[in-house]
N, C-alpha and C positions, 0 to 999 in steps of 0.2 A: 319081098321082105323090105320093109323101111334101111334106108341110111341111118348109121351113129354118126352125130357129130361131137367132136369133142368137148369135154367139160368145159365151161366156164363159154362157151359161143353166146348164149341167149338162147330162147326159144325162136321159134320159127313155123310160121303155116301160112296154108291160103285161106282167105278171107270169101267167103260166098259173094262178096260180090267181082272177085278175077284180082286184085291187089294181095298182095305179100305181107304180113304183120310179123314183126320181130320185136322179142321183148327182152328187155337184161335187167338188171339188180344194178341199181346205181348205190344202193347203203339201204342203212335200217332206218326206220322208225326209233325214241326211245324204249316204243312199249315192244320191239322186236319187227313189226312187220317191216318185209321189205318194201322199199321203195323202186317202180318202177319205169323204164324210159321206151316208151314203144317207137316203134319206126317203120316205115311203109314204102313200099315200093312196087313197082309195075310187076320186076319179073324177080324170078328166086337170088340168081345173080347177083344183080344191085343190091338184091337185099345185103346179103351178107356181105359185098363190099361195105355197106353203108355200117353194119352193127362191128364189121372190125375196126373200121375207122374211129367209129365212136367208144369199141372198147380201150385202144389203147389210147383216147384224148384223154 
């Protein structure tokens, strides 16, 4: 069974080609969509060091 992570983390997978993609919600659009900040890394680890760093910048 998958891991939950907690709300408000970003999204997170692996990318077909071995690299890690995390994505978060930086704000909206006026017309609503959100706007978003993706970020890459080697291993899952990094990753979400990287997307916490950047959520609390």
């Amino acid at each position: 069974m998958a891991k939950r992570r907690p709300s408000g983390d970003g999204m997170v997978r692996k990318r077909e080609d071995g690299r890690w993609e995390g994505r978060i919600i930086i704000g909206h659009e006026e017309n609503g969509n959100p706007i978003f900040r993706y970020i890459y890394a080697d291993t899952q680890k990094e990753l979400t060091a990287k997307l916490r760093q950047s959520i609390t910048a």
